[in-house]
C-alpha positions as CSV (number, residue, x, y, z in Angstrom):
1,X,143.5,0.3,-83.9
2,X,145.4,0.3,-80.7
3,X,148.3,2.8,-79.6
4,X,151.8,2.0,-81.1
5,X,150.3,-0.8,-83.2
6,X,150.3,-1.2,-87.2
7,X,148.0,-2.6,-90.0
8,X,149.7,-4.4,-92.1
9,X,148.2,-5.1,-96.0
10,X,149.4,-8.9,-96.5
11,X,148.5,-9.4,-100.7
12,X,148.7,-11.8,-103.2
13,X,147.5,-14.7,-100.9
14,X,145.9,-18.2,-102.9
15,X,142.0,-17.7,-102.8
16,X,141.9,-21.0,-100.5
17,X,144.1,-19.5,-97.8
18,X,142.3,-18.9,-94.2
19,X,142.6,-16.0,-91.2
20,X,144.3,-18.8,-89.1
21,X,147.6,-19.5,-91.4
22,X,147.7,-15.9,-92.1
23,X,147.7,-15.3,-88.5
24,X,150.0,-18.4,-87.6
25,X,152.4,-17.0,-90.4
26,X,152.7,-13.5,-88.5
27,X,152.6,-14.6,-84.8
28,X,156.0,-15.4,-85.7
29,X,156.8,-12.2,-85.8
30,X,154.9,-11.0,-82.4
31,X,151.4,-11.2,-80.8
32,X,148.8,-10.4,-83.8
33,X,146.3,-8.1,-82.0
34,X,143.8,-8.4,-85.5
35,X,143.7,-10.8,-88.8
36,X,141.0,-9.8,-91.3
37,X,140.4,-11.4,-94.4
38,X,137.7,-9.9,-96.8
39,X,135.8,-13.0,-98.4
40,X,134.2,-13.0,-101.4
41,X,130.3,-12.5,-101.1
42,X,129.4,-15.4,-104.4
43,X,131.7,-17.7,-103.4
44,X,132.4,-17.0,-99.7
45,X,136.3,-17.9,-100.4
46,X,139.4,-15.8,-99.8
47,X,139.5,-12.6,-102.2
48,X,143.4,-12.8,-102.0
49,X,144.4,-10.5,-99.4
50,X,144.1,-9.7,-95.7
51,X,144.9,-7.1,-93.1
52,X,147.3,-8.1,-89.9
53,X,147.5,-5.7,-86.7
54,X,150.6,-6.8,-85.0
55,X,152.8,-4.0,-82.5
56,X,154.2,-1.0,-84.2
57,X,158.3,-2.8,-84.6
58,X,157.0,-6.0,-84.6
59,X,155.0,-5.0,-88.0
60,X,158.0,-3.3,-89.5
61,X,160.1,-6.1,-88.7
62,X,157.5,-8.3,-90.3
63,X,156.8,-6.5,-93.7
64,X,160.3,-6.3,-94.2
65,X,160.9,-9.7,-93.7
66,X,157.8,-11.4,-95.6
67,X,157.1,-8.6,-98.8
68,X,158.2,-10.9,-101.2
69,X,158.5,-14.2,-99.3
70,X,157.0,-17.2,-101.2
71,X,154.9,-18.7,-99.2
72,X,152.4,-21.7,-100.2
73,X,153.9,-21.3,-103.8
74,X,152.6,-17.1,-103.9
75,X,154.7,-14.7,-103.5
76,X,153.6,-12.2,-100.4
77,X,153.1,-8.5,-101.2
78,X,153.2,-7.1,-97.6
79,X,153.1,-3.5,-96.6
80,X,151.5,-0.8,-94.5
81,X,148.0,-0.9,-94.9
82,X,146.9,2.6,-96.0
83,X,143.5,4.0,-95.1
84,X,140.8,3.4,-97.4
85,X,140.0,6.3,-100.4
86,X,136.7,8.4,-98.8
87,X,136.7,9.4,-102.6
88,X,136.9,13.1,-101.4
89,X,140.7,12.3,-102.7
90,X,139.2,11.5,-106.2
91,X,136.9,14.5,-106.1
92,X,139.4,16.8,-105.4
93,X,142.0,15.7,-108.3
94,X,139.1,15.8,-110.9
95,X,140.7,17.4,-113.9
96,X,138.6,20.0,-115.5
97,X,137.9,19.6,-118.8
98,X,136.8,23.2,-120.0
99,X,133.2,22.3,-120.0
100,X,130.7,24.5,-119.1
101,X,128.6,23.2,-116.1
102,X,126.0,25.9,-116.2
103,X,123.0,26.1,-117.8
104,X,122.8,25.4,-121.6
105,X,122.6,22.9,-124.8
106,X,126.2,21.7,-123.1
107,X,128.3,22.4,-125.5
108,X,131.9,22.9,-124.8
109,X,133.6,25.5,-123.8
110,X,132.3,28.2,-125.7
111,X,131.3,30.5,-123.6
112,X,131.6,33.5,-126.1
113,X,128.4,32.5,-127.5
């Protein structure tokens, strides 16, 4: 992503939407530098959402102005696109369930055996 520019998540879109209205619908709002829409691999349509890269205020300006704009009968979710879970994140906030992990018959907990 360039410097001073913003990735904007653009959701709820109709599954027969395209990169080009997406991108027409932002231009409005400055020069979009990306448009990515994620297609669906069995059907090779829209999966609903898409990611716009527009100039740092331009993108602010723009999520505040189209997060829950109806456009093409849907109404937009649009935000700051946030970086994608590494699952380290998930791994991390495991909760532990006072099992033993160790060697054994796996029973739980009762390590006064």
């Amino acid at each position: 992503m360039e410097k001073g520019s913003t990735k904007l998540y653009v959701g709820n879109l109709s599954f027969d939407e395209d990169t080009e209205s997406v991108r027409s619908l932002f231009n409005g709002y400055g020069d979009v530098m990306d448009c990515y829409m994620p297609l669906d691999r069995d059907t090779g349509r829209s999966r609903g959402f898409a990611f716009v890269t527009l100039d740092a205020d331009a993108a602010m300006r723009a999520a505040d102005e189209t997060d829950g704009y109806e456009w093409n009968g849907r109404v937009l979710r649009v935000n700051e696109a946030q970086p994608k879970n590494t699952g380290e994140e998930v791994q991390s906030a495991e909760v532990d369930f006072g099992y033993d992990d160790g060697p054994g018959d796996g029973d739980w907990g009762d390590d006064d055996e």
